[in-house]
MARGU-441231 format. One record per residue (C-alpha): residue number from 1; x, y, z. Coordinates in nm, 2 decimals. Example, Ala and Ser with C-alpha at 12.3 -4.5 7.8 and 13.67 -1.06 7.14 Angstrom:
! residues 2
+-----+--------+--------+--------+
|   i |      X |      Y |      Z |
+-----+--------+--------+--------+
|   1 |   1.23 |  -0.45 |   0.78 |
|   2 |   1.37 |  -0.11 |   0.71 |
+-----+--------+--------+--------+
//
This chain:
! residues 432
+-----+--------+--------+--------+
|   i |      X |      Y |      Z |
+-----+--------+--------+--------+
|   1 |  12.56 |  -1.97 |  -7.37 |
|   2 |  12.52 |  -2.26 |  -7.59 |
|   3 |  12.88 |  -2.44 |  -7.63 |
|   4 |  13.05 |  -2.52 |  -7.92 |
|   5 |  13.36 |  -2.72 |  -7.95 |
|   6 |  13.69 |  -2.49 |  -7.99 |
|   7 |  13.89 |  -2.59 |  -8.30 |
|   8 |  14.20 |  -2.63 |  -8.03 |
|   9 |  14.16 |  -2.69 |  -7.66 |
|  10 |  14.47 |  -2.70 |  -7.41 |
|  11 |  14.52 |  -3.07 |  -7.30 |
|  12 |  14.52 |  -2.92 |  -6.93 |
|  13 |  14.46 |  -2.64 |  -6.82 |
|  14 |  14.61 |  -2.62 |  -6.41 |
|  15 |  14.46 |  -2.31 |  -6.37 |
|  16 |  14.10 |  -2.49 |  -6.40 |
|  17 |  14.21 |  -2.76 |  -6.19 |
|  18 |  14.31 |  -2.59 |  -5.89 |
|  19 |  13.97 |  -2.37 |  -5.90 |
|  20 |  13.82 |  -2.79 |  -5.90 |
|  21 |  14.09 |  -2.87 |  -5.63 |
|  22 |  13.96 |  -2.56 |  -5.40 |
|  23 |  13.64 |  -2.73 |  -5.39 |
|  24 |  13.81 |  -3.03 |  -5.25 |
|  25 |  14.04 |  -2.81 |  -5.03 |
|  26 |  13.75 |  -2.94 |  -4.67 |
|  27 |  13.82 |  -3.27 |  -4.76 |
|  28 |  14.17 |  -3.31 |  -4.85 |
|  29 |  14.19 |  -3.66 |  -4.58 |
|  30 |  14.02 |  -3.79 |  -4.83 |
|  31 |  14.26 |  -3.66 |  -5.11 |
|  32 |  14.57 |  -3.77 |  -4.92 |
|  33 |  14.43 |  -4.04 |  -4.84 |
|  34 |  14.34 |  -4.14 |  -5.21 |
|  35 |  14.74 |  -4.10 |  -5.31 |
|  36 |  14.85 |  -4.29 |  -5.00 |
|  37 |  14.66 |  -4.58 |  -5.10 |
|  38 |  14.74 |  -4.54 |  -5.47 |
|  39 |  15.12 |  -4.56 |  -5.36 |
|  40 |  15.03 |  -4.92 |  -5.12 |
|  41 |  14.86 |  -5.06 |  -5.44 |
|  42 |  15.12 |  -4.95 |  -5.73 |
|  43 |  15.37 |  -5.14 |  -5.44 |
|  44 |  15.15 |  -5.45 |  -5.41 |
|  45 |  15.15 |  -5.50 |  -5.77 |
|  46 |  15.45 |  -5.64 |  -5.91 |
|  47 |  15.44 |  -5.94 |  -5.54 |
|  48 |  15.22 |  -6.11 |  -5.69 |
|  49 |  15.45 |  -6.22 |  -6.02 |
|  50 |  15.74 |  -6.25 |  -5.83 |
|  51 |  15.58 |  -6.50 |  -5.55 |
|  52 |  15.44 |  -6.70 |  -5.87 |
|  53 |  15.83 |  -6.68 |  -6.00 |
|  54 |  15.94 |  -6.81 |  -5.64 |
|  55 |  15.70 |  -7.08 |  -5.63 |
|  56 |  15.75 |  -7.23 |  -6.04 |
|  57 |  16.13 |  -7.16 |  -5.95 |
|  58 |  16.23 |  -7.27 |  -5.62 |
|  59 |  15.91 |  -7.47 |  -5.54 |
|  60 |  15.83 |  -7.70 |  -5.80 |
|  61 |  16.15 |  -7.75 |  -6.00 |
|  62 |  16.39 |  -7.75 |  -5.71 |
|  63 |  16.15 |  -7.80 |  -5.40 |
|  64 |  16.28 |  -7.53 |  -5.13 |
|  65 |  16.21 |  -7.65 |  -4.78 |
|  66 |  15.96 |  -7.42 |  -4.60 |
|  67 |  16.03 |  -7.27 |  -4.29 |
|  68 |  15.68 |  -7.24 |  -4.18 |
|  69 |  15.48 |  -7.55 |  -4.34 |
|  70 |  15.62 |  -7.92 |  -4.31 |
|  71 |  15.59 |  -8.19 |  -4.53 |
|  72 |  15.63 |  -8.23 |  -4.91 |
|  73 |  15.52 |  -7.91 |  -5.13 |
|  74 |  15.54 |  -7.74 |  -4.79 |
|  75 |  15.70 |  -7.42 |  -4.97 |
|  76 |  15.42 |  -7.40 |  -5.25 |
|  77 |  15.14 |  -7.42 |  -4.93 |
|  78 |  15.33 |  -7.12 |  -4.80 |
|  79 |  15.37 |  -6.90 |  -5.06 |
|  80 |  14.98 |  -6.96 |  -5.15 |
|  81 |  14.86 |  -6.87 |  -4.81 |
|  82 |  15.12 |  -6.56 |  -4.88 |
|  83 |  14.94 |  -6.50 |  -5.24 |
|  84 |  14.59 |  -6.56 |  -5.06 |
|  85 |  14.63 |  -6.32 |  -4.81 |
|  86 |  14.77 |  -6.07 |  -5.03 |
|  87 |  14.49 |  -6.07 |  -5.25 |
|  88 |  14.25 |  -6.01 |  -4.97 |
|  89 |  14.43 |  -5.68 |  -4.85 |
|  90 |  14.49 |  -5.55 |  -5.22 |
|  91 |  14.13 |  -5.63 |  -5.25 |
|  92 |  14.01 |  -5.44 |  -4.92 |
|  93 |  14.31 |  -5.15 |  -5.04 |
|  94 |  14.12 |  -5.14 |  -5.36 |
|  95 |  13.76 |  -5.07 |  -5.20 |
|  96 |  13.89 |  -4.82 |  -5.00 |
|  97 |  14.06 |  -4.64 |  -5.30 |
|  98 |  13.73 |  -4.66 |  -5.48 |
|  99 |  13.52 |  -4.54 |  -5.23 |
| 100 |  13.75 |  -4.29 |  -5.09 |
| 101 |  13.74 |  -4.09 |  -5.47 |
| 102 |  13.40 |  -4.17 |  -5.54 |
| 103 |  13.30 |  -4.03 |  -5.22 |
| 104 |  13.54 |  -3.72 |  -5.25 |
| 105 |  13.37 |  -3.63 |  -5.61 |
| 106 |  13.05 |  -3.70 |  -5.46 |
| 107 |  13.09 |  -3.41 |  -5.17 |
| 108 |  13.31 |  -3.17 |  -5.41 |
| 109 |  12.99 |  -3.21 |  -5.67 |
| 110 |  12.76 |  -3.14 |  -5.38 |
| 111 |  12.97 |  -2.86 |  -5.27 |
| 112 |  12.95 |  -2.67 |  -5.64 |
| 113 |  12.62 |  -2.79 |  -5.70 |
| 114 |  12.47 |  -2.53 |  -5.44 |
| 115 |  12.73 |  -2.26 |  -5.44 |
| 116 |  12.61 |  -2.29 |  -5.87 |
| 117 |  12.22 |  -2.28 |  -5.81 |
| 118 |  12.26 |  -2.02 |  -5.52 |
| 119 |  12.45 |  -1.79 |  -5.83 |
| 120 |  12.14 |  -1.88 |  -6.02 |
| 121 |  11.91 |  -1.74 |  -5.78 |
| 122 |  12.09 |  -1.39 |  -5.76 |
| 123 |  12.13 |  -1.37 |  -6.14 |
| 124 |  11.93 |  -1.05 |  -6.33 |
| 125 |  11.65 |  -1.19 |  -6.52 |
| 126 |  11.83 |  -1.07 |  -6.81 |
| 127 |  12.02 |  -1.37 |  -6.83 |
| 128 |  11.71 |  -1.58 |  -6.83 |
| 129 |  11.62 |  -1.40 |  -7.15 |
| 130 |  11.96 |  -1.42 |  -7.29 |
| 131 |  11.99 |  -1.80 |  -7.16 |
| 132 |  11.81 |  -2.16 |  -7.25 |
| 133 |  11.67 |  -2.27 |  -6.89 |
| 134 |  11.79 |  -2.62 |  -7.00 |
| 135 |  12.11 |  -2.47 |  -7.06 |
| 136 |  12.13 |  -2.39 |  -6.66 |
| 137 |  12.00 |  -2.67 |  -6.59 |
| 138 |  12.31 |  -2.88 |  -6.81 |
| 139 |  12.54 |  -2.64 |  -6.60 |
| 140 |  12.36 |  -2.72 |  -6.27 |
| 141 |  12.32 |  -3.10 |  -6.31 |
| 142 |  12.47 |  -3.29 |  -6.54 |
| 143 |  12.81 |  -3.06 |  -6.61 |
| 144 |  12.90 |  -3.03 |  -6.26 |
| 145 |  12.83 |  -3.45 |  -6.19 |
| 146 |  13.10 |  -3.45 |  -6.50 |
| 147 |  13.30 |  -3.32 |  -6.25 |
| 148 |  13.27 |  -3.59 |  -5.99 |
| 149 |  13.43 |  -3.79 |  -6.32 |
| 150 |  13.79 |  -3.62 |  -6.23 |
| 151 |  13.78 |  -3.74 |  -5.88 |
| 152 |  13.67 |  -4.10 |  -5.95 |
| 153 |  13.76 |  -4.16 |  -6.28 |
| 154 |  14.00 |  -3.88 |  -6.38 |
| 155 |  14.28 |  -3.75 |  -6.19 |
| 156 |  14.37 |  -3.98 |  -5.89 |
| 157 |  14.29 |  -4.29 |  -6.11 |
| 158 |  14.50 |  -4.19 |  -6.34 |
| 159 |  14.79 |  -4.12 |  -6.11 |
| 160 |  14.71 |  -4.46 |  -5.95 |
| 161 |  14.77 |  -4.65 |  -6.32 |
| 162 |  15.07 |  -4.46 |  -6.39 |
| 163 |  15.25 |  -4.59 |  -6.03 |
| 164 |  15.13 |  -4.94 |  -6.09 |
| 165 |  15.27 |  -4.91 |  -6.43 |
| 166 |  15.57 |  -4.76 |  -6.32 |
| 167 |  15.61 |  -5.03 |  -6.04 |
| 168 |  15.57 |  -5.37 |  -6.27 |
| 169 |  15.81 |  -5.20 |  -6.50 |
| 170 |  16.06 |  -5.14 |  -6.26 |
| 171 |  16.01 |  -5.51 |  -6.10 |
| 172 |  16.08 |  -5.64 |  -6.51 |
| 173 |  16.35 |  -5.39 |  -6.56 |
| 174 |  16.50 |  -5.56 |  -6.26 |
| 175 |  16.45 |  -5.96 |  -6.36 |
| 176 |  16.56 |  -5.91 |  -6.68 |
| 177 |  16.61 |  -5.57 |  -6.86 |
| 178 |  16.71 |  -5.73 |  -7.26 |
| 179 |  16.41 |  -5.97 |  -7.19 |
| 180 |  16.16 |  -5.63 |  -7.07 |
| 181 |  16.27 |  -5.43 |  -7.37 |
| 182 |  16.16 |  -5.73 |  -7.61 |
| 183 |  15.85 |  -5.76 |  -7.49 |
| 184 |  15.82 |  -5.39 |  -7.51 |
| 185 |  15.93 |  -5.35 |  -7.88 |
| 186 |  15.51 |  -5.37 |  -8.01 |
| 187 |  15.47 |  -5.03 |  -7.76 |
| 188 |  15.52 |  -4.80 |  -8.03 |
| 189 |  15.19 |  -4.91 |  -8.18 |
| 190 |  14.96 |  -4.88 |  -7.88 |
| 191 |  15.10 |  -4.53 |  -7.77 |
| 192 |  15.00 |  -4.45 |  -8.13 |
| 193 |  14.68 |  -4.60 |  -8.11 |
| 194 |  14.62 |  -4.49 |  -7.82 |
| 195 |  14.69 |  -4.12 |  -7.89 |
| 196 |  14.47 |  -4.16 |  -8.19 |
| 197 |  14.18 |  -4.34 |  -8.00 |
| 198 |  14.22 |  -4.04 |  -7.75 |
| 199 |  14.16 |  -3.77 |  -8.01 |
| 200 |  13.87 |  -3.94 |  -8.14 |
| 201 |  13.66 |  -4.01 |  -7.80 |
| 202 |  13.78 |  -3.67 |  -7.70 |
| 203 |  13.59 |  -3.48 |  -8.01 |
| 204 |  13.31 |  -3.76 |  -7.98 |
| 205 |  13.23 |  -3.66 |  -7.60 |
| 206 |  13.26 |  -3.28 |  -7.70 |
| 207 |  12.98 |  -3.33 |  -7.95 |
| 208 |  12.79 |  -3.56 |  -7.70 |
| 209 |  12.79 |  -3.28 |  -7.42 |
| 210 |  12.70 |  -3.01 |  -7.72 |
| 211 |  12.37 |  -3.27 |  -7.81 |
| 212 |  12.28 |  -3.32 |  -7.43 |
| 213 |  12.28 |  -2.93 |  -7.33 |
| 214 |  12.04 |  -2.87 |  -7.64 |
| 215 |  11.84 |  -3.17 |  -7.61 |
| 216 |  11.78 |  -3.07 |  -7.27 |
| 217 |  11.73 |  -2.65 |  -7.36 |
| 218 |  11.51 |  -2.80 |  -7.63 |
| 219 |  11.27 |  -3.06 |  -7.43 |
| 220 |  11.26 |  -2.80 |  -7.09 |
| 221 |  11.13 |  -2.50 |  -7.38 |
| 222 |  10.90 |  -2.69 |  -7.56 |
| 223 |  10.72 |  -2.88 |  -7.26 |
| 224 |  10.68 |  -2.51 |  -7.09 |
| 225 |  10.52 |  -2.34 |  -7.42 |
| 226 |  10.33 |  -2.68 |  -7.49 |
| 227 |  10.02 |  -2.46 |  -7.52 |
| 228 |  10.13 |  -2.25 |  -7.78 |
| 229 |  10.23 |  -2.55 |  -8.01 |
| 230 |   9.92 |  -2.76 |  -8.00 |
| 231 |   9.77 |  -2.38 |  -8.03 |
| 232 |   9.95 |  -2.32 |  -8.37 |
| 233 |   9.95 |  -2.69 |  -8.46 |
| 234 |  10.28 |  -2.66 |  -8.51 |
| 235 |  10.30 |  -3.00 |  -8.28 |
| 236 |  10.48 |  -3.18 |  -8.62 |
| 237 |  10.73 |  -2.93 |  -8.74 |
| 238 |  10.88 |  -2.88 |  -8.35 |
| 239 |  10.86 |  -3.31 |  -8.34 |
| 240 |  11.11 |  -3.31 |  -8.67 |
| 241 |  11.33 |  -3.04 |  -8.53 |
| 242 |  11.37 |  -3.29 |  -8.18 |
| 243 |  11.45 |  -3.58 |  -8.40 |
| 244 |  11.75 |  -3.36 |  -8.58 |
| 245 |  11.85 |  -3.31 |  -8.20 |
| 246 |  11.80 |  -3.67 |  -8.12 |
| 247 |  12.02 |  -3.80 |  -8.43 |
| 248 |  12.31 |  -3.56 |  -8.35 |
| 249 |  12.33 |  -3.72 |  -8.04 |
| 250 |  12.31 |  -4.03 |  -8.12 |
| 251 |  12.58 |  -4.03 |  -8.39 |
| 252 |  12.80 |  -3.84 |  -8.17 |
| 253 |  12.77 |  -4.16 |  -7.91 |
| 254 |  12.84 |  -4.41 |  -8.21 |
| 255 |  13.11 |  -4.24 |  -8.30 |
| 256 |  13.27 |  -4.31 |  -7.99 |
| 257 |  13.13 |  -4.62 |  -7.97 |
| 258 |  13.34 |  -4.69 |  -8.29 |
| 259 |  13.64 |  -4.56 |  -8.17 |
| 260 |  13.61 |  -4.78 |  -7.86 |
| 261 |  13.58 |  -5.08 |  -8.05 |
| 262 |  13.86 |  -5.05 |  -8.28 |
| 263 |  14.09 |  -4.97 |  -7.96 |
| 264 |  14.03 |  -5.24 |  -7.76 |
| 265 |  14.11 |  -5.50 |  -8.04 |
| 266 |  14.42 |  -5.30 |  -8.13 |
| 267 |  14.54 |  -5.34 |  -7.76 |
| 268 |  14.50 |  -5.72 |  -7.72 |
| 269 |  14.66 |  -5.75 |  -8.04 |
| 270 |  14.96 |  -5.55 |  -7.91 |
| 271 |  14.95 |  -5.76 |  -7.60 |
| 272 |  14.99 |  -6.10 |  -7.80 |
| 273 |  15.26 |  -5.97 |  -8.00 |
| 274 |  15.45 |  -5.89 |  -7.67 |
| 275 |  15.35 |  -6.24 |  -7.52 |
| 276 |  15.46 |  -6.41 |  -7.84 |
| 277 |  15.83 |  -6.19 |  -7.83 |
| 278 |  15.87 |  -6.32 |  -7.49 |
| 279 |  15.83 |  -6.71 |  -7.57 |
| 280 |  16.02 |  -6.66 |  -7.88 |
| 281 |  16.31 |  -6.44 |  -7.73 |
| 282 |  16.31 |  -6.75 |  -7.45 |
| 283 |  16.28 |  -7.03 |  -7.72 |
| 284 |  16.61 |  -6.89 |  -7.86 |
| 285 |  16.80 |  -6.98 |  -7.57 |
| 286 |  16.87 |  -6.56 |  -7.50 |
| 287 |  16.87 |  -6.59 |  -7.14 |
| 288 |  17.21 |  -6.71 |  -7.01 |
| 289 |  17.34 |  -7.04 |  -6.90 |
| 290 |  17.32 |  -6.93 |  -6.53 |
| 291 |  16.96 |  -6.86 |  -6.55 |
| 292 |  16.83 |  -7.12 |  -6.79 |
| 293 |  16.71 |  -7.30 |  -6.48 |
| 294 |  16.54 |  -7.05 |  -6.40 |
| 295 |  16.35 |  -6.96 |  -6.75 |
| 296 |  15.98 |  -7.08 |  -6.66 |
| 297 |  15.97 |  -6.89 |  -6.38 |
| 298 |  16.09 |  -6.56 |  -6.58 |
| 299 |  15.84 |  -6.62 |  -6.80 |
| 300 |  15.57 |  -6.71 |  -6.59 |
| 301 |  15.64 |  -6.38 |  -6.41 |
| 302 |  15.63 |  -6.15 |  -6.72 |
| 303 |  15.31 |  -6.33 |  -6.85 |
| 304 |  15.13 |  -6.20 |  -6.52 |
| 305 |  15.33 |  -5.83 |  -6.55 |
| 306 |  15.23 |  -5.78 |  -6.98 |
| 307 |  14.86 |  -5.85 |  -6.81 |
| 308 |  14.92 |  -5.58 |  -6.52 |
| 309 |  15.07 |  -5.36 |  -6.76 |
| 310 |  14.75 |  -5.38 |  -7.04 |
| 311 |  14.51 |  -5.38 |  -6.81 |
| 312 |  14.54 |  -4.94 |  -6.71 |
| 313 |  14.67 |  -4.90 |  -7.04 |
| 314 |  14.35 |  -5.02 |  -7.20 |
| 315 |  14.16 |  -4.73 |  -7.00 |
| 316 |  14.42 |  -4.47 |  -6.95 |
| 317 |  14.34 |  -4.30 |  -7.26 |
| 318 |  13.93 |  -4.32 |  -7.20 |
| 319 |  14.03 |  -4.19 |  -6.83 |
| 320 |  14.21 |  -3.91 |  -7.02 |
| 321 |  13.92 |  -3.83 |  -7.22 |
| 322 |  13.70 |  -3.86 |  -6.86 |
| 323 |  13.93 |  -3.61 |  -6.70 |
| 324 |  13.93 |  -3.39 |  -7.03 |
| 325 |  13.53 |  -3.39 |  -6.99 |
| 326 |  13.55 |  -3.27 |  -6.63 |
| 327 |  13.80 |  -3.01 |  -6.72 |
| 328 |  13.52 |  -2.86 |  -7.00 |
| 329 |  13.23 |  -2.95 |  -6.79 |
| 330 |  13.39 |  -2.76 |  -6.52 |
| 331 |  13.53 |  -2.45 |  -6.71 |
| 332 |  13.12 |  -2.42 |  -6.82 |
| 333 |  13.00 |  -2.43 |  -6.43 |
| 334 |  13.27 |  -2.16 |  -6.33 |
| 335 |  13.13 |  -1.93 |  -6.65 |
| 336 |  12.79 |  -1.97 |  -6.46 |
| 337 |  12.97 |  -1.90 |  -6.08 |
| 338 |  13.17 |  -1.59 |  -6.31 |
| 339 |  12.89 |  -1.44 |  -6.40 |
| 340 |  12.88 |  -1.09 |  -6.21 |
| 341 |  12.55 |  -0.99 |  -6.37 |
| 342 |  12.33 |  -1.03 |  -6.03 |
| 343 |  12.10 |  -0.77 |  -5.87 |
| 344 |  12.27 |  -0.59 |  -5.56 |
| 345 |  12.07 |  -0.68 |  -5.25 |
| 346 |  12.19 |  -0.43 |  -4.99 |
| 347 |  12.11 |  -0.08 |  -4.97 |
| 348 |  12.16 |   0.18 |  -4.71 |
| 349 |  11.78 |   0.25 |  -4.66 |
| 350 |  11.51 |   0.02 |  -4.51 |
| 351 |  11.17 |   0.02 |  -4.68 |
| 352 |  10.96 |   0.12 |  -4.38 |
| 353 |  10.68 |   0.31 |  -4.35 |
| 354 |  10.66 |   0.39 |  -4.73 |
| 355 |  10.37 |   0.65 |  -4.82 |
| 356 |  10.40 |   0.53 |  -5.14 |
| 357 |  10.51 |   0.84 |  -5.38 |
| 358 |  10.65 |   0.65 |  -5.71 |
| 359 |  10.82 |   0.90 |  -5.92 |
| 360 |  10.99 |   0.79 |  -6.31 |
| 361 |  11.22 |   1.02 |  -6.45 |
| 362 |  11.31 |   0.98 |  -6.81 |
| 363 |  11.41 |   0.59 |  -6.75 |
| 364 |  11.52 |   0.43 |  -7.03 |
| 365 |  11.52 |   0.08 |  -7.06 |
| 366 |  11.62 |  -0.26 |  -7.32 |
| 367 |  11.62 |  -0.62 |  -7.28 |
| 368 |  11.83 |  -0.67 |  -7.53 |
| 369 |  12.14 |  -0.38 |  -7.64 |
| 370 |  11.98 |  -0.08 |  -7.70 |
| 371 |  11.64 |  -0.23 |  -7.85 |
| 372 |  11.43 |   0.01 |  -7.59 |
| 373 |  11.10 |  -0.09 |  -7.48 |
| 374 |  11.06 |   0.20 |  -7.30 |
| 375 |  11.19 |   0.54 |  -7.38 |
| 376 |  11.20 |   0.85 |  -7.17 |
| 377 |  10.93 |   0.78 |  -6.96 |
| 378 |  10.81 |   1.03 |  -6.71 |
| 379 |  10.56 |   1.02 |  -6.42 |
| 380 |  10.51 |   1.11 |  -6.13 |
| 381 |  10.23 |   0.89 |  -5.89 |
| 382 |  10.13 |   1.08 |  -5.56 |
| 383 |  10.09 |   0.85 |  -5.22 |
| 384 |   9.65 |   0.74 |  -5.29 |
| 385 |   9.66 |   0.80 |  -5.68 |
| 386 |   9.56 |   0.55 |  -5.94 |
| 387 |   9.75 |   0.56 |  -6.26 |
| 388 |   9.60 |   0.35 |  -6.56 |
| 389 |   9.86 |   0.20 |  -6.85 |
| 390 |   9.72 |   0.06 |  -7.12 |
| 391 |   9.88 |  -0.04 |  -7.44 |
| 392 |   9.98 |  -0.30 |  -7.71 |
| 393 |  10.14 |  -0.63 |  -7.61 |
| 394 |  10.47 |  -0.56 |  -7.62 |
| 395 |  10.44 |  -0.16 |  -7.51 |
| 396 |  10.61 |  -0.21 |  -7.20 |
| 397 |  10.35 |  -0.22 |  -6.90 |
| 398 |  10.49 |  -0.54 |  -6.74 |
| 399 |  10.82 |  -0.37 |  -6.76 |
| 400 |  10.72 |  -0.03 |  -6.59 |
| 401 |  10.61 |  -0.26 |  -6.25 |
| 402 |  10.94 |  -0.52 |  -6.34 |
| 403 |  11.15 |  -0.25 |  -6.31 |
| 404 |  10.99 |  -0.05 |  -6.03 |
| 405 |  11.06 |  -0.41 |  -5.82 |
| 406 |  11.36 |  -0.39 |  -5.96 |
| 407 |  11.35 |  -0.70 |  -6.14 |
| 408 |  11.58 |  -0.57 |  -6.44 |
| 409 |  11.77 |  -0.26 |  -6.40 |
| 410 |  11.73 |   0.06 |  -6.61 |
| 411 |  11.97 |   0.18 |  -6.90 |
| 412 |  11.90 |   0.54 |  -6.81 |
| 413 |  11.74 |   0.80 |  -6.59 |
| 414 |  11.59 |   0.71 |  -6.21 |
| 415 |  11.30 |   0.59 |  -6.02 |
| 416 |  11.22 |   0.69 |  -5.69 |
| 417 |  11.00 |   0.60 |  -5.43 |
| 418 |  10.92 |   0.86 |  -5.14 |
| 419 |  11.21 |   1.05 |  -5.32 |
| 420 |  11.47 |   0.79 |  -5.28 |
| 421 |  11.63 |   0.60 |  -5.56 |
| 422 |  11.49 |   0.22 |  -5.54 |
| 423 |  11.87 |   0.11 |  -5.55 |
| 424 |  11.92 |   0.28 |  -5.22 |
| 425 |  11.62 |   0.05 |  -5.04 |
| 426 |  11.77 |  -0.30 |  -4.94 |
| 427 |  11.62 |  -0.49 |  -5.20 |
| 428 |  11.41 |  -0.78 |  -5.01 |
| 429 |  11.24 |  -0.49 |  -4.77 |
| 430 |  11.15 |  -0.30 |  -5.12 |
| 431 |  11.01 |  -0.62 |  -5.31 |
| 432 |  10.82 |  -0.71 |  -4.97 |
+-----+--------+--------+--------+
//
């Protein structure tokens, strides 16, 4: 089960999604709730810009009377006790938002977390064999908290950016749509750089996840059979393959640490070529005569939108890359809730009053294809007889009692007990 990253991987995959979503299907107030408030603070966003445009335009250069405040500057007192108390409730909004997805990943991760260790419980020991316990223990822990990741730093997030985005936009298109589109003309660069930077994280946090699942399969093993290494001295042969481990995760994280650091630069710079179009598109007396008047505030205005615009746009495509990671971590976890290979726990026949008959009949049985550890094995063990196996490590005793408590199940033939098949018992009354 160990995960390698696929040469191509769908940039979403709905189908994975709503599997996530059914999860969240008991707590969908908190969902709607989540969009609702997205919605209020993509609206709030642009006010704040336009009350800072009011108050440069019709406060300080042509001193409006206020309606509410008397005196001189009586308008600018107004429209900052506006500004104040609209930054309290976008504030208190914006608490609410982040607790309300936090706590919605939190109880859709506590959700999958037991319905994936209770599908660990029921799985045939077979898969054990097959499967690294670290690798479950990835699945069980760290993949499904990856998941939490689309609620509070994925999906909804990223729907929230996009509306605020949207929103300052539309306030800019509205001011002044020649002036917008200069100020938009560096774009081009950051949606390539930002498609690039997105690539690069992506493939970085594949290898990341790949490292962690085998550090932890590899640390879980070798702590367990700790015994046997200091017993072979084999204690620095097993230390140089951990530090191979070790380095692949840590250049994996570098990698995307380097990724990160060449993005951020590359957006600021975008950002100061837009500021610099708007003071030079203004300096060239664009704006007409009708709103010269009125530049400062314009300007003003689209200073404080560029910065609400750059600020999700500078963690859009790392959000991306987080959702991504949920979608991966999540299609692992439903391989593990997939998994139909579990012993069948109800039979028609309750183990009472057994007299203890234990009959095999040419069973047949591998842990692994058709490698048999024990072939065509007959015996029959009367109700008070003693039956000694002995043998080789490796001969199959363990395996004759495994699969009479139908531990593993057989390839071929029967077992009976009292003449019944041991798949017809219920299994907890047979195993008791």
């Amino acid at each position: 089960m160990t995960d390698q990253p696929k040469a191509k991987r769908k940039i979403f995959n709905f189908s994975l999604l709503r599997r996530v979503f059914h999860f969240a299907a008991p707590y969908k107030n908190k969902f709607y709730g989540s969009l609702v408030l997205a919605i209020v603070l993509a609206a709030i966003a642009p006010i704040r810009p336009f009350l800072i445009q009011l108050t440069i335009n019709d406060g300080i250069k042509n001193d409006t009377t206020s309606h509410f405040v008397n005196g001189p500057g009586g308008f600018i007192i107004e429209i900052t006790i506006i500004q104040i108390i609209l930054l309290l409730l976008e504030t208190g909004f914006r608490f609410l938002f982040t607790f309300s997805t936090a706590s919605l990943g939190q109880s859709v991760v506590r959700d999958m977390r037991v319905s994936t260790y209770n599908k660990i419980l029921h799985l045939n020991l077979t898969q054990y064999d097959k499967t690294a316990i670290g690798t479950l223990t990835t699945r069980t822990i760290n993949d499904i908290e990856s998941i939490n990741d689309i609620f509070s730093d994925g999906l909804i997030p990223i729907i929230a950016d996009l509306l605020a985005i949207f929103s300052v936009l539309s306030y800019m298109f509205y001011v002044d749509w020649q002036l917008t589109l200069v100020c938009l003309a560096p774009f081009p660069f950051l949606i390539v750089a930002t498609y690039y930077f997105k690539e690069s994280v992506n493939k970085s946090f594949i290898r990341v996840r790949n490292a962690v699942a085998n550090l932890n399969a590899f640390v879980q093993e070798h702590i367990t059979g700790m015994a046997v290494i200091q017993a072979f001295a084999a204690e620095k042969k097993e230390f140089g393959k951990f530090n191979r481990i070790n380095k692949e995760h840590r250049n994996a994280n570098i990698k995307a640490i380097f990724a990160y650091s060449v993005f951020f630069p590359v957006v600021e710079l975008v950002m100061a070529l837009s500021i610099g179009l708007l003071v030079w598109w203004a300096a060239k007396d664009v704006v007409s005569a009708v709103q010269a008047e009125k530049v400062a505030g314009v300007i003003t205005a689209f200073i404080l939108c560029l910065n609400l615009l750059f600020r999700p746009l500078r963690v859009i495509a790392d959000k991306f890359n987080v959702l991504q990671m949920g979608m991966i971590a999540s299609e692992r976890v439903f391989k593990v809730l997939d998994n139909e290979d579990t012993t069948m726990r109800d039979g028609i026949v309750n183990a009472e009053n057994l007299k203890g008959k234990v009959e095999f009949d040419k069973v047949w049985f591998a842990y692994i294809d058709e490698q048999y550890v024990l072939k065509d094995i007959s015996f029959t063990l009367n109700a008070g007889d003693t039956l000694a196996i002995v043998g080789h490590t490796g001969s199959g005793k363990t395996s004759i009692i495994s699969l009479l408590n139908r531990l593993y199940q057989i390839n071929k033939g029967s077992i009976k007990v009292d003449d019944i098949k041991i798949e017809d018992f219920h299994l907890d009354d047979l195993r008791a």
